[in-house]
C-alpha positions in Angstrom: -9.1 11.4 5.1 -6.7 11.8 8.3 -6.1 8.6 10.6 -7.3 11.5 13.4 -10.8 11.6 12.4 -11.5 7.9 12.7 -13.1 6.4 15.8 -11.5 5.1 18.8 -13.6 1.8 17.8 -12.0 2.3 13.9 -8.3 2.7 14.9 -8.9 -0.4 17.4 -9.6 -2.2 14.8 -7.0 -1.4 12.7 -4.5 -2.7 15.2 -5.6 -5.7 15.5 -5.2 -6.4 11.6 -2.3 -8.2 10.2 0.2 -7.6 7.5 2.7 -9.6 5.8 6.0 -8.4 4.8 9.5 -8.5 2.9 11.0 -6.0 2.9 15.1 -5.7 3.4 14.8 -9.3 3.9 13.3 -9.3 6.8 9.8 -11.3 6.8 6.9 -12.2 8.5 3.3 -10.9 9.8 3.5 -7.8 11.8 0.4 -6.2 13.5 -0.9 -2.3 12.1 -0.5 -1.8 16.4 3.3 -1.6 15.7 3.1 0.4 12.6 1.3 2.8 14.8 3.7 2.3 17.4 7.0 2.8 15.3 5.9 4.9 12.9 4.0 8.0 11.4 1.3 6.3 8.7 -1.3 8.6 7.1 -4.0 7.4 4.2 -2.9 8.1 1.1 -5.8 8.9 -2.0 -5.4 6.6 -4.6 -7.6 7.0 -7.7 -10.3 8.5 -5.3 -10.5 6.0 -2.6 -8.4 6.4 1.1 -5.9 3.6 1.4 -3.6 2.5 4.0 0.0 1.8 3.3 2.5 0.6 6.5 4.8 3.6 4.8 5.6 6.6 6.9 3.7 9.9 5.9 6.3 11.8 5.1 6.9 9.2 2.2 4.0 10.1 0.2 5.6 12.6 -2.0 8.2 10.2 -3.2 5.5 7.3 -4.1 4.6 6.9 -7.6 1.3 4.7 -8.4 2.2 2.1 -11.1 -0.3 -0.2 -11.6 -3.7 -0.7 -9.5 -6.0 -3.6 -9.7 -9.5 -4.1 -8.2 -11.2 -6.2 -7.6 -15.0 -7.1 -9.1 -16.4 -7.0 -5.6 -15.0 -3.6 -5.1 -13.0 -5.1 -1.5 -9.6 -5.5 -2.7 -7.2 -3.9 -4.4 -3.8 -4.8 -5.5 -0.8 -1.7 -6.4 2.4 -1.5 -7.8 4.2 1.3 -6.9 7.5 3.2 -6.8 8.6 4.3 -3.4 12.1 6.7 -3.9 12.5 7.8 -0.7 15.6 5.8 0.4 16.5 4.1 -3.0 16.3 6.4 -6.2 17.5 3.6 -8.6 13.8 2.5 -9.7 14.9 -1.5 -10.1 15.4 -1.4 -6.5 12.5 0.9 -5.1 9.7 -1.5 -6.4 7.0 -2.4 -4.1 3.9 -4.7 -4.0 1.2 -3.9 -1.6 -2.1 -6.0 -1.3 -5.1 -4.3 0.8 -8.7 -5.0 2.0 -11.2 -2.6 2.5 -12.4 -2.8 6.4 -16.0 -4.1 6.8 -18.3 -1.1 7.1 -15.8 1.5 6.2 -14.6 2.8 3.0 -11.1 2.8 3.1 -8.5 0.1 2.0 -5.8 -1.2 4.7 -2.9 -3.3 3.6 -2.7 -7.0 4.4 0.6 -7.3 2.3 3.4 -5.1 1.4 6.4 -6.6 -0.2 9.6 -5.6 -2.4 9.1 -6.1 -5.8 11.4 -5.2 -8.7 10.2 -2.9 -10.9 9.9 -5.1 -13.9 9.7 -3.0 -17.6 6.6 -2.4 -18.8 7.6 -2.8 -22.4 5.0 -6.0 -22.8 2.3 -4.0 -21.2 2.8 -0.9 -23.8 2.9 -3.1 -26.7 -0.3 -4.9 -25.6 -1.6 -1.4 -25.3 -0.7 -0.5 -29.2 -2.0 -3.8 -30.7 -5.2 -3.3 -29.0 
């Protein structure tokens, strides 16, 4: 899916969402309009399904999926992920992002994107043994 083929009507309503973020400590809602505006988005597919990250496109290649959560309902999902492109040490490159699927669309947009240290997954690979 290419941000191109949506509607007029789809992309307007894209800019209207908002998104919270920390990132370089800076904070605070910003609007998908200035992502648009300031930058060169594209959907990325994530375990089949189109989502919407406030990352540039030419990002994608250096984002590693972590950990993805979904929700019951299908609407939500929350990722961990690993995004290298301007910090290779991968304590430091951690990132958080929280997204809702648009009504009547099938495609995920992100409502939160936030740093996030990549914590070890040693507890998580244990839990995975004992099971």
């Amino acid at each position: 899916m290419k941000l191109t083929q949506l509607s007029e009507t789809t992309l307007s309503k894209i800019k209207t969402l908002r998104w919270d973020r920390i990132i370089e400590k800076h904070e605070g809602p910003e609007t998908w309009e200035s992502v648009f505006r300031y930058s060169e988005p594209e959907f990325m597919e994530i375990e089949g399904r189109w989502v919407l990250l406030p990352v540039e496109s030419s990002s994608h290649a250096n984002i590693t999926i972590l950990r993805t959560i979904w929700s019951n309902d299908g609407n939500s999902l929350t990722i961990f992920l690993k995004d290298t492109t301007y910090e290779d040490d991968p304590f430091f490159s951690g990132f958080l992002a929280v997204c809702d699927r648009l009504v009547n669309e099938k495609f995920y947009v992100a409502v939160v994107y936030h740093e996030w240290f990549v914590i070890d997954n040693q507890l998580t690979a244990s839990r995975k043994t004992e099971l």
